[in-house]
C-alpha positions in Angstrom: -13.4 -8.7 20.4 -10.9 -9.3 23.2 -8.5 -7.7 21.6 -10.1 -4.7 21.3 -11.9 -4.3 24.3 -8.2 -4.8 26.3 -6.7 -1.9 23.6 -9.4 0.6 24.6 -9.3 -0.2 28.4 -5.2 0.2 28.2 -6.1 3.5 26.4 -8.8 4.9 28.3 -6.2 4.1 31.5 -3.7 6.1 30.0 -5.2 9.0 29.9 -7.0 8.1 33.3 -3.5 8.1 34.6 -2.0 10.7 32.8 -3.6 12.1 30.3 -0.7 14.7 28.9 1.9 11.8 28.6 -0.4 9.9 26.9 -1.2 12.2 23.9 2.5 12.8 23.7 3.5 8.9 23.7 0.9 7.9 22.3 -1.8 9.7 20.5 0.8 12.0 18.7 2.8 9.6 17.4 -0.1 7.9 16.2 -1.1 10.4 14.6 1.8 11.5 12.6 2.3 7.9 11.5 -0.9 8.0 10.1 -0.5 10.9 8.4 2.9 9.9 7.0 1.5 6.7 5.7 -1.3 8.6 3.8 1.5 11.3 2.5 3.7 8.1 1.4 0.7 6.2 -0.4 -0.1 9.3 -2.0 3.6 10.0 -3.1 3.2 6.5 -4.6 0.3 6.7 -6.6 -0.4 10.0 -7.8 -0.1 10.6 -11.8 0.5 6.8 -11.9 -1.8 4.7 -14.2 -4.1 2.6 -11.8 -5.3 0.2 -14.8 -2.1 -0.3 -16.3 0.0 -4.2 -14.7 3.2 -2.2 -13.7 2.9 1.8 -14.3 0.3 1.9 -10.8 3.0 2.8 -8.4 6.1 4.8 -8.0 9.3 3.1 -6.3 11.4 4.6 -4.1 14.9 3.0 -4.1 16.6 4.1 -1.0 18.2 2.0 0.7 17.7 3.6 4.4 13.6 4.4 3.3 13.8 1.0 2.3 15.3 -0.5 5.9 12.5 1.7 7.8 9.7 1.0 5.6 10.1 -3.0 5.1 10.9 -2.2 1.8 7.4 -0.6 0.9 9.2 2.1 -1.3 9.2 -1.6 -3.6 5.5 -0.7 -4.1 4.6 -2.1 -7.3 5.6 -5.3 -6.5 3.6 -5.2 -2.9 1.2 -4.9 -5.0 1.8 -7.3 -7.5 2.9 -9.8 -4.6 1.2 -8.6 -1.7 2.0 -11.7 0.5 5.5 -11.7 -0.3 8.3 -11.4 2.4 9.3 -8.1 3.3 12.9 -9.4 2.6 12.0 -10.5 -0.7 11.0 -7.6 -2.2 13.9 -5.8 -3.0 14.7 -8.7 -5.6 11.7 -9.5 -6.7 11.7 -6.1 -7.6 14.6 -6.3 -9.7 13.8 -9.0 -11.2 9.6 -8.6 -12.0 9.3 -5.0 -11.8 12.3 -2.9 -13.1 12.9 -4.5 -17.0 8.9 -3.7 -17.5 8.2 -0.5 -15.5 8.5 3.5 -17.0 11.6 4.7 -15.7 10.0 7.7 -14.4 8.7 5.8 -11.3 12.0 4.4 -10.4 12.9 7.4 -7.9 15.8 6.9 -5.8 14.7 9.5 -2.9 11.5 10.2 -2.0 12.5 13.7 0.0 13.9 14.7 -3.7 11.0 13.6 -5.5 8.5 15.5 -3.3 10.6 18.5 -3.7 10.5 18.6 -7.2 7.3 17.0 -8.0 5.3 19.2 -5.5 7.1 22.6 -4.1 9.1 23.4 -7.6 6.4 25.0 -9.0 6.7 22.9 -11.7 2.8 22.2 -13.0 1.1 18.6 -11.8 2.2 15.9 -14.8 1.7 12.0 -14.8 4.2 9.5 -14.4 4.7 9.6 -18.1 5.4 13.5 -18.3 1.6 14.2 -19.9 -0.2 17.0 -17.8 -1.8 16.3 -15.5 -6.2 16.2 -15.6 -8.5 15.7 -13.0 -9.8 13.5 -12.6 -6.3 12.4 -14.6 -5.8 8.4 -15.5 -6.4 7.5 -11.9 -9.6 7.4 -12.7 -11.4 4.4 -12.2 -14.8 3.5 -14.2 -17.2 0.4 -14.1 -17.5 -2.3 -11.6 -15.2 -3.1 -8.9 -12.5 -6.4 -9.9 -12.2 -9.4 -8.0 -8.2 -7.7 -8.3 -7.2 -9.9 -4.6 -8.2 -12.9 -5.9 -5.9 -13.0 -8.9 -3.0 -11.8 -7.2 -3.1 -14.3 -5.0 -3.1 -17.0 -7.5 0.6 -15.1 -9.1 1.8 -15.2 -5.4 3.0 -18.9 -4.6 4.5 -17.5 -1.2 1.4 -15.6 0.0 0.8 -15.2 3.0 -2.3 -16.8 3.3 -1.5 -20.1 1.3 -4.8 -21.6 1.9 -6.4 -19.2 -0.7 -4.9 -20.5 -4.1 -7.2 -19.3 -6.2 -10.1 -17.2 -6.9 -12.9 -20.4 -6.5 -10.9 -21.6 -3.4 -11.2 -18.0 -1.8 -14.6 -17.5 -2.9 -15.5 -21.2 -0.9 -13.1 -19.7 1.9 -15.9 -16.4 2.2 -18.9 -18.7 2.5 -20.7 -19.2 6.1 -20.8 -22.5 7.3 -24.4 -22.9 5.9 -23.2 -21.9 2.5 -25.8 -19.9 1.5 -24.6 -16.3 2.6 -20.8 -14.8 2.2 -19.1 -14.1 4.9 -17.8 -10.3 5.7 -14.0 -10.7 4.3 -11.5 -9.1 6.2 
């Protein structure tokens, strides 16, 4: 709560002090961000079989997207590993992701697959080359999966070692009195 209060008082004195220079070094920037993050999660996902253990997520290869992104262009295995070093995903990569994966979401540049995937004119296909149909194998039906719980157990290095497995996290959620769960984060 301290946090937060201090981030909107610094804010609200930015643009108390100057309001133009704070959209431009601040809110704008923000604001792109943002919207690059959403463009790069949906580069990474779309036509890609949510369901299936390695087909969920394209990976982008480059080196340089690699080195400003914290190797997130690795994304099945962030995903696989989410708790995994940033400087251990590149060969985990390798080693759990590539023998398994469809070659059609090992992309070395994301600039060249956006090109051709979505101003070619080429029409909308999954990862597998199949057309594309909304609302295409992205589709998700039934409950909701307890999906964090088991991925932690396969990550050894998580960043949260604590949790090691899905009963452990579950006893983690619980209020102090036991009865109710606790909002997770």
């Amino acid at each position: 709560m301290q946090e937060q209060v201090l981030f909107h008082a610094v804010l609200i004195g930015l643009l108390v002090l100057d309001w133009r220079k704070a959209l431009l070094i601040y809110f704008l920037p923000c604001g792109l961000a943002k919207d690059m993050l959403v463009s790069l999660n949906i580069l990474q996902h779309d036509g890609c079989d949510a369901k299936h253990k390695y087909n969920h997520s394209r990976n982008f290869t480059s080196d340089a997207l690699n080195y400003l992104l914290f190797n997130n262009g690795y994304h099945t295995i962030h995903h696989m590993k989410p708790g995994v070093h940033w400087s251990l995903t590149k060969k985990q990569h390798d080693e759990l992701v590539v023998p398994y994966i469809h070659p059609n979401l090992l992309k070395p540049s994301i600039v060249g697959y956006a090109i051709d995937a979505h101003f070619s004119g080429k029409p909308r296909v999954n990862y597998d080359g199949t057309p594309y149909k909304n609302p295409g194998i992205n589709a998700e039906y039934g409950e909701d999966e307890d999906w964090f719980y088991e991925q932690v157990d396969l990550n050894a290095t998580s960043s949260n070692s604590d949790i090691g497995s899905k009963k452990d996290a579950k006893e983690q959620l619980k209020a102090p009195d036991g009865k109710r769960p606790l909002k997770a984060l």
